[in-house]
N, C-alpha and C positions, 0 to 999 in steps of 0.2 A: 628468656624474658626477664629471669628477675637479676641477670645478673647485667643486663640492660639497665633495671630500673636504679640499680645499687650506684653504676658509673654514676648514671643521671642527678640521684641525688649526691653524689660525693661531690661532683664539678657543681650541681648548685650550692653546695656548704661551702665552697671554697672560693667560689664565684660572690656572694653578698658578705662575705669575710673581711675580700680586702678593702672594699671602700671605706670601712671603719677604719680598719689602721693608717690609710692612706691621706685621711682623713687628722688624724690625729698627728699624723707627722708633719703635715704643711702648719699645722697649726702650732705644732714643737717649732718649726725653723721661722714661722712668723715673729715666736715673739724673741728669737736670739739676733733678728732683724734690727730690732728697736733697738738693742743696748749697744751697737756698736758706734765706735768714735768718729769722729771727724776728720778726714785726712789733711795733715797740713797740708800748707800750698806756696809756691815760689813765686815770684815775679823778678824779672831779671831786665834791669834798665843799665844799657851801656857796661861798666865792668863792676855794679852791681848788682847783690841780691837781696830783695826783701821778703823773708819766712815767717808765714802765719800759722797761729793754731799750733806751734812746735816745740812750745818752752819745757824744756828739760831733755829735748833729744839736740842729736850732732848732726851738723851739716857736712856730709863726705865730699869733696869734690874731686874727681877720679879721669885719668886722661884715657881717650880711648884706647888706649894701650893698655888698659888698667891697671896703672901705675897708682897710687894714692898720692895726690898731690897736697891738700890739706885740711884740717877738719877746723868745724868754729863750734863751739856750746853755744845753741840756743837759752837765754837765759831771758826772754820776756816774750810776749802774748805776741807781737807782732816785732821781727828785730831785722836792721837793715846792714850788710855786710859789705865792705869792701873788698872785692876779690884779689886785687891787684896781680892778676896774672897775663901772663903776656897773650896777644889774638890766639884765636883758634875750637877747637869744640871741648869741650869738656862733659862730664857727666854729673849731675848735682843729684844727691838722694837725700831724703830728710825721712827718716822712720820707714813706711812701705811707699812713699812716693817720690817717682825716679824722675829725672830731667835733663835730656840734651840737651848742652847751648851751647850756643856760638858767639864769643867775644869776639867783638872787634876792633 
């Protein structure tokens, strides 16, 4: 019997335990929520590209082959490129955001 009551009480110690940490961690990952950045963004008309939100990173453009075909320094807030590369799909990355396209 008491070695009944010992289980009982250790699973309730361990049991009203985790919601307080569980607790405390949503609330750690809440606020690392807020401080993160804005991902740039592409928009791609005809055989250009217009990159927002990216001044100081590099535009990769990469063949599906993954070849590197060539890079441009983003150097203002919003900046418009001329690709001049011949039809076909390419791959555009600006910092963590990736882009298939298709020139034609």
């Amino acid at each position: 019997m008491q070695k009944k009551l010992l289980i009982l009480a250790t699973a309730a110690l361990f049991t009203f335990s985790i919601p307080t940490q569980a607790a405390t961690m949503v609330y750690e990952l809440g606020i690392a929520e807020q401080v993160e950045e804005s991902q740039p963004t592409m928009k791609v008309d005809k055989n250009s590209v217009t990159v927002q939100e990216a001044q100081g990173l590099v535009l990769e453009v990469v063949s599906l082959t993954g070849k590197a075909i060539a890079s441009y320094k983003i150097e203002a807030p919003s900046q418009r490129i001329e690709l001049n590369l011949p039809k076909g799909c390419y791959i555009l990355k600006v910092g963590k955001t990736v882009r298939k396209v298709t020139l034609r």
